[in-house]
C-alpha positions as CSV (number, residue, x, y, z in Angstrom):
1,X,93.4,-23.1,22.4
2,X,93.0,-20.3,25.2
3,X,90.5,-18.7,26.8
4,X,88.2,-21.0,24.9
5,X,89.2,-19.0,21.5
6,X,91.9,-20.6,19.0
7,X,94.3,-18.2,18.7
8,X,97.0,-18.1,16.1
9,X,100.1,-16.3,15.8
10,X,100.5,-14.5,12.8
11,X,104.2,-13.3,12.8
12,X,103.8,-10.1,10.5
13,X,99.8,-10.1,9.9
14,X,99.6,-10.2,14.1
15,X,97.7,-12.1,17.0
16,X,94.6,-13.6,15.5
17,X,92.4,-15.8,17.0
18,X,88.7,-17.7,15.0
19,X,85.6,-15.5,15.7
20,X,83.8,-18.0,17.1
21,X,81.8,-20.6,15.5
22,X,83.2,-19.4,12.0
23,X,86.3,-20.1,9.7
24,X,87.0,-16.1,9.8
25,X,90.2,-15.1,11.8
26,X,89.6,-11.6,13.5
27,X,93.2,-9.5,13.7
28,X,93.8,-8.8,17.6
29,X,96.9,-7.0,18.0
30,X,98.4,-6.0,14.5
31,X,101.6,-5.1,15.9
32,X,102.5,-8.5,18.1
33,X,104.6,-10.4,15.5
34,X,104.2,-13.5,18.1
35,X,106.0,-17.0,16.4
36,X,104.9,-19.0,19.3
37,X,102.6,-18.9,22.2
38,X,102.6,-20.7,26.3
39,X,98.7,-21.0,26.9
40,X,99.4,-22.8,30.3
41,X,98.3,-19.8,32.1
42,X,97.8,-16.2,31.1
43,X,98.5,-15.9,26.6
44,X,102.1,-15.6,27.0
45,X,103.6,-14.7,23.2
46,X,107.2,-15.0,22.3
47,X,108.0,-12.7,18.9
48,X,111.2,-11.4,17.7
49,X,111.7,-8.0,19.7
50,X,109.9,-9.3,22.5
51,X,107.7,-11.1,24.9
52,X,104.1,-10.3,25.6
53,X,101.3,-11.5,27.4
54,X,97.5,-11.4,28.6
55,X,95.2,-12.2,31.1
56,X,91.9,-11.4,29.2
57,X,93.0,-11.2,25.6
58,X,92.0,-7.6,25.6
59,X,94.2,-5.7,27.9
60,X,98.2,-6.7,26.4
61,X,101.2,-6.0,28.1
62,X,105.2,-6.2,26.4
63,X,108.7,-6.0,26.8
64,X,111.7,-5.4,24.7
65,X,114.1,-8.2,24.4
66,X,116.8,-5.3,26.1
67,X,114.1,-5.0,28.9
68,X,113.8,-8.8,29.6
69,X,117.8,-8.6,29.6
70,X,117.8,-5.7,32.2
71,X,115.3,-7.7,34.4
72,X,117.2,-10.9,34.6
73,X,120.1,-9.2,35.6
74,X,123.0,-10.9,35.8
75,X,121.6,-14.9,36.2
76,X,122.8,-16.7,32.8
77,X,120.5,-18.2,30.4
78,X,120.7,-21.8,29.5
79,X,121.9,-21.0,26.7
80,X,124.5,-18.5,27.3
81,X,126.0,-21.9,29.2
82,X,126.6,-24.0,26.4
């Protein structure tokens, strides 16, 4: 639940979320293969190239897993530790 929609993550067939008051899931964002979502704040999607997000579930913004790299510089993961 975010944004007072359920939203679903559809790995290949994209972001869904219900159209309200309905059984019928409405296609989003074809091309965000999310696996996972973080709905503590802004829709914060984890897929397999890379992590996206929104603030109004219209408006999407994404980086590539070699971006996300670049921006964390050199600071080690957790699990690049173990």
């Amino acid at each position: 639940m975010w944004n007072g929609a359920v939203w679903l993550a559809g790995r290949d067939l994209g972001l869904m979320k219900l159209v309200e008051s309905t059984s019928e899931l409405e296609v989003v964002k074809p091309n965000i293969d999310c696996t996972m979502f973080d709905a503590r704040g802004d829709l914060l999607m984890a897929c397999p190239a890379m992590i996206a997000s929104t603030k109004d579930g219209v408006a999407f913004r994404g980086d590539g897993m070699g971006d996300f790299g670049r921006s964390r510089g050199a600071i080690p993961s957790d699990w690049e530790n173990r």
